[in-house]
N, C-alpha and C positions, 0 to 999 in steps of 0.2 A: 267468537273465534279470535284469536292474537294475530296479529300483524306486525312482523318479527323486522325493524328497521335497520338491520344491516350488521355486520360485527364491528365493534372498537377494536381498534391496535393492541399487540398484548403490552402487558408493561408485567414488571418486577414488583413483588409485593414485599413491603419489608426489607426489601435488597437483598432478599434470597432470587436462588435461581427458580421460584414457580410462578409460572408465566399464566396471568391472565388473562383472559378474552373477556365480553361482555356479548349478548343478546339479550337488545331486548323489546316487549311489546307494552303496551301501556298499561298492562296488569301483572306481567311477569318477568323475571329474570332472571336469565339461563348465565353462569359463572363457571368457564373450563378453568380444572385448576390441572396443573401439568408440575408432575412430583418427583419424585425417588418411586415412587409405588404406582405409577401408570398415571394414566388421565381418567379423569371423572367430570362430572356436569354435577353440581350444584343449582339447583332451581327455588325460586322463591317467588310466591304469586302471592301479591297484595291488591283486596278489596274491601271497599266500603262496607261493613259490619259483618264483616267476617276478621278471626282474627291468620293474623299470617300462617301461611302454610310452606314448608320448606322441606327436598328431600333429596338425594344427592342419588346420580347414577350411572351405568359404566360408559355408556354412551349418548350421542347428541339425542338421537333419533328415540330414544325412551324417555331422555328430558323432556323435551318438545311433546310427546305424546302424553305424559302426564299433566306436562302445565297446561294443556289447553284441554282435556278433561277434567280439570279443578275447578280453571275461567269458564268453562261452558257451565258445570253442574252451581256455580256459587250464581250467574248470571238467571239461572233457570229457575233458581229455589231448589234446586235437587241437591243440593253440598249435605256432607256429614262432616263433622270433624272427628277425625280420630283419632290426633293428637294424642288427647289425654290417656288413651285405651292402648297406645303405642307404648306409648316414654312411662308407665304407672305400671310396675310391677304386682305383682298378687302379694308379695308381702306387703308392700306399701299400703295397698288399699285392708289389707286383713287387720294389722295397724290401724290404719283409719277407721275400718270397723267397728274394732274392741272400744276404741274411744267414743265414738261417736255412738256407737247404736245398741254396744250390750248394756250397758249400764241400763238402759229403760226396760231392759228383758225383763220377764219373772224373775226367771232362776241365773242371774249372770256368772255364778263360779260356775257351774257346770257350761255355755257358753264359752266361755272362758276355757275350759278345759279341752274347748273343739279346737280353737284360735291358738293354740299351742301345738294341737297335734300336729296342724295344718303349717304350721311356721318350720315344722323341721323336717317339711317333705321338699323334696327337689324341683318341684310346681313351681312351689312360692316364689323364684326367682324368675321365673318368665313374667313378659308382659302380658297384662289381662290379655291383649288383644290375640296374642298368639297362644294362647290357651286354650288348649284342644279336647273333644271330645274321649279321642281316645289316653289322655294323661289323667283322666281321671277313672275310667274305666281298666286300665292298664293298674291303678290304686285299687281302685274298687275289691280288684281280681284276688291281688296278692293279700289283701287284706282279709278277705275269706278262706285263701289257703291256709292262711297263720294261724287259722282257727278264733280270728273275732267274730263275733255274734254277728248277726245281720242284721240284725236292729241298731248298732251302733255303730256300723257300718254307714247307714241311710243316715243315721241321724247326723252324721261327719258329711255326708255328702248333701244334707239340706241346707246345713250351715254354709257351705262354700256357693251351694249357687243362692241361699239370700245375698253371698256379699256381691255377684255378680248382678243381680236383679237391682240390689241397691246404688250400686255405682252407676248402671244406667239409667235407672227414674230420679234417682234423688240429688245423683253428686254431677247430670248431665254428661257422663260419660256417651259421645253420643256414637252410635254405628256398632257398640259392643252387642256382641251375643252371648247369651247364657249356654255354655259350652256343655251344662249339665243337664240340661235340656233335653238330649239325647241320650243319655249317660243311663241305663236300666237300672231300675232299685232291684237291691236280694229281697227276697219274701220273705217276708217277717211271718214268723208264727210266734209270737211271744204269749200267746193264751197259758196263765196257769189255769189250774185248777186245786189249787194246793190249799185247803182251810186247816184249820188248829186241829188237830187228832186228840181222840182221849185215849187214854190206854187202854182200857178193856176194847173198843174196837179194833185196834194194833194186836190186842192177844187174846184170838178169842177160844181157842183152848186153853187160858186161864178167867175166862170171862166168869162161869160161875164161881170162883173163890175170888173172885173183886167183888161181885155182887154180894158175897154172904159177909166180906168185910163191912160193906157201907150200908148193910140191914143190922149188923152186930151191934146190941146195945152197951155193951162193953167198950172203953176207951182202947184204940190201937195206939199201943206202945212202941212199938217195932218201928224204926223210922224206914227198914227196910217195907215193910206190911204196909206203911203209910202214904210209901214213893208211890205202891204197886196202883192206887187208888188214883193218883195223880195223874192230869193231862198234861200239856206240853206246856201249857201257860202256868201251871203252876210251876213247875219244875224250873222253867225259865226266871220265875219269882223266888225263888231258893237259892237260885245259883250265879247271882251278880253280888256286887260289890254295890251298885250302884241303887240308890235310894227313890230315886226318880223312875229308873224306865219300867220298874214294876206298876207304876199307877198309869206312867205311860201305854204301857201293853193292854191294862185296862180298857183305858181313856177311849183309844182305838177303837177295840173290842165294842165300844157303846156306844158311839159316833162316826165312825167307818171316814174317819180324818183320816189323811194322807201325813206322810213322817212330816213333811215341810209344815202343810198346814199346823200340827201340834207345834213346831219350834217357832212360829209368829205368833199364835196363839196370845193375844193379849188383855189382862183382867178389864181395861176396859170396854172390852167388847162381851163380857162375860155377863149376862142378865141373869142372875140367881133367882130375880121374882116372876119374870115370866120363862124361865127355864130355856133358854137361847142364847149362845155361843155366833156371835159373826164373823165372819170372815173376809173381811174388805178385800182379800187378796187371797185370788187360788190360781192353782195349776192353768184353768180354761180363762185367767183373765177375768174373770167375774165373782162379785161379792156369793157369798153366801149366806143363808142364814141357818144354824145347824141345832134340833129341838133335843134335849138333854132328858135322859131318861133317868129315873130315883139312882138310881147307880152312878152315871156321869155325875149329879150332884155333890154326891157322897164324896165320888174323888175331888172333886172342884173343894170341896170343904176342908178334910183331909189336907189339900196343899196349902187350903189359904190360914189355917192354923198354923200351919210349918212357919208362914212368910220367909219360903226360899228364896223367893223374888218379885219386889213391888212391882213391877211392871209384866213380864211375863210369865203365862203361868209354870210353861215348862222351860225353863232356865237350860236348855240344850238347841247344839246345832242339832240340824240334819244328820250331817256325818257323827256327829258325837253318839244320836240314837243308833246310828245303823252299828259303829263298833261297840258299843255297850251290849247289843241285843248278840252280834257273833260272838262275843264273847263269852254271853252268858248262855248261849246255845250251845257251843262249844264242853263248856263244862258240864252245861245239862245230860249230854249225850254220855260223855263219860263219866259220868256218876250210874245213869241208866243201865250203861253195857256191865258198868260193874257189879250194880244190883243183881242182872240178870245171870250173868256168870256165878253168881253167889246161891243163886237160887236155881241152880243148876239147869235152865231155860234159855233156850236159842231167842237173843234181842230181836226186837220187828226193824227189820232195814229200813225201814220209811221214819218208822219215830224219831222226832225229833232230828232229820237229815232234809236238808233243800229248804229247811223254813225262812221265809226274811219277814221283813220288816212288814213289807208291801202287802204280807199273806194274809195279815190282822184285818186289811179293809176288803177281802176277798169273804173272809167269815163275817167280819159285821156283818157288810152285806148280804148274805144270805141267812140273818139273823133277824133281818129286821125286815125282811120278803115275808116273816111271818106275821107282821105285824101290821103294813103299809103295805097300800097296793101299789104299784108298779110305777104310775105316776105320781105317786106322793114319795117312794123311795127315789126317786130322779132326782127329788126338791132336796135329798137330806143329802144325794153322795157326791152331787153336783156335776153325774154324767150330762151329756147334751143328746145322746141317743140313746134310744132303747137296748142298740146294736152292741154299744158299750156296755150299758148297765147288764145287760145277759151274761156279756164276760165275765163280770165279780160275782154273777149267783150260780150258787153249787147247791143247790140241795141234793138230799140222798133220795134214791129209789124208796130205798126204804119206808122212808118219812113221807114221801108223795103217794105211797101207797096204805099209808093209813088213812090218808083224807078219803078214802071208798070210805071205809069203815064210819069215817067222821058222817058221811053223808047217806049211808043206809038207813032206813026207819027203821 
């Protein structure tokens, strides 16, 4: 408790007219300043291994009730400082973040890509401490009216409360709460189901005149008659510029790699004699090691005769695959619609529309469910759950319904 020994005389500060007082107790000290703008109390409690604490208020009686609620709690062991969590803006520390903690991310331009969004909202300029539940909820909202996904919604709103979780455990911000805490995620449903299409399942009242193409021992001349035979991966192989994403689209296709995984991809992690591809570095944080089928080989061979690049195999970003692939989807579609137009047949709305990048390790995966049991396809795609891995497998009715047949005497 303080024992407040009595007031000093005022005197003039600086030889202006504001007049101060003094109180004080052997730990605190209450400072009346007397201005153009009213009187205020100025308090400052100093103790042994705490660092100073000072806060200025409109009256004596809230002075005096603060400082001897600081001296009580720092004397108890019950003191917070909150300081830092006051005076430290959310920009500042989202700053301090990007430096300090994205760089060890996986993926830091995407990261990066949050720490920007986050820098030109109106938030960023409060202090952590007053950073409220409902300013991000109140974001959260209009961000869902705008029409952003909800999965990228959350994913904006993980990043802002790691930077709060990190200020407190790591940077000793202490008494701060994580305001997101309470803040409700949107429900994500981002399940595709989306694998590579052939076209005769896209058109199957032309299903028998594809069939009697691809039984005709006769050469198809016709590039039109040639498309008609074509899936989407072919078509996507026809219709780029680009030299690479075609063995890339492959590559996929054999190993149910992730876009990123392909762009680190480096030859020497590449084991052509025991057929294994490693992965020091994936999406989950952990190595992998991924088994290469005669195909995967072939491609692996194929590039390394090219030597497009001593060091990795596929010589592309991420983003460089993902626009090389919309672009060559893009033209694919319109090449198709024109075919179809030509051949006086209504195009399949689904071919070749909604495809990405991501879709390729959706069909691996249910490519190689025919091949590996459940827990050996875990090892190749480097889910952690089952939960996951059911996500990427689509087999068809169809195809589950021949295994009766496969299994009758």
């Amino acid at each position: 408790m303080s024992f407040f020994l009595g007031e000093i005389e005022e005197f003039p500060e600086n030889g202006t007219n504001l007049a101060l007082s003094r109180i004080r107790s052997y730990m605190g000290t209450i400072t009346k300043r007397v201005g153009k703008t009213g009187t205020s109390y100025k308090v400052q409690v100093r103790h042994k291994g705490f660092p100073p604490q000072t806060e200025t208020f409109s009256t004596k009686e809230k002075a005096k009730r603060w400082m001897n609620s600081v001296e009580s709690a720092m004397e108890d062991g019950r003191f917070v400082n909150t300081k830092e969590a006051s005076t430290t803006t959310l920009e500042q520390a989202l700053i301090r973040y990007a430096t300090a903690v994205i760089p060890s991310k996986a993926y830091p331009e995407k990261e990066m890509s949050f720490i920007r969004h986050w820098l030109a909202q109106g938030v960023a300029k409060k202090a952590l401490a007053n950073c409220r539940s409902s300013d991000f909820s109140l974001l959260r909202d209009l961000w869902l009216k705008q029409g952003d996904k909800p999965s990228s919604v959350t994913r904006r709103l993980a990043v802002i409360s790691h930077v709060f979780t990190v200020a407190r455990n790591d940077w000793n911000y202490e008494g701060l709460n994580n305001p997101l805490s309470t803040v409700t995620k949107p429900k994500v449903d981002n399940a595709r189901e989306r694998t590579v299409k052939d076209r005769a399942a896209c058109e199957d009242e032309y299903a028998e005149e594809l069939e009697e193409l691809e039984e005709s021992e006769d050469d198809v001349e016709d590039p039109t008659d040639r498309a008609n035979i074509m899936g989407e991966v072919d078509l996507l192989a026809v219709n780029t510029d680009s030299k690479m994403l075609p063995r890339a689209i492959d590559f996929a296709l054999e190993t149910a790699m992730r876009r990123s995984e392909l762009a680190s991809l480096r030859w020497a992690n590449v084991q052509m004699r025991t057929r294994v591809a490693r992965l020091p570095k994936t999406k989950n944080g952990t190595a992998r090691d991924v088994p290469l089928s005669p195909r995967a080989l072939d491609i692996l061979r194929s590039l390394r005769s090219d030597v497009l690049d001593e060091e990795r195999v596929f010589p592309l970003t991420p983003d460089a695959i993902t626009r090389a692939f919309r672009r060559a989807l893009k033209r694919a579609r319109e090449v198709y619609v024109q075919e179809c137009i030509a051949a006086s047949r209504p195009p399949d709305e689904t071919f070749l529309v909604g495809l990405r990048f991501h879709d390729l390790r959706h069909e691996a995966t249910t490519r190689l469910a025919k091949i590996f049991a459940m827990h050996e396809l875990a090892k190749i795609t480097g889910h952690k759950s089952s939960k996951m891995l059911l996500r990427y497998y689509h087999p068809k009715a169809s195809d589950l319904a021949k295994r009766f047949e496969e299994l009758a005497p």
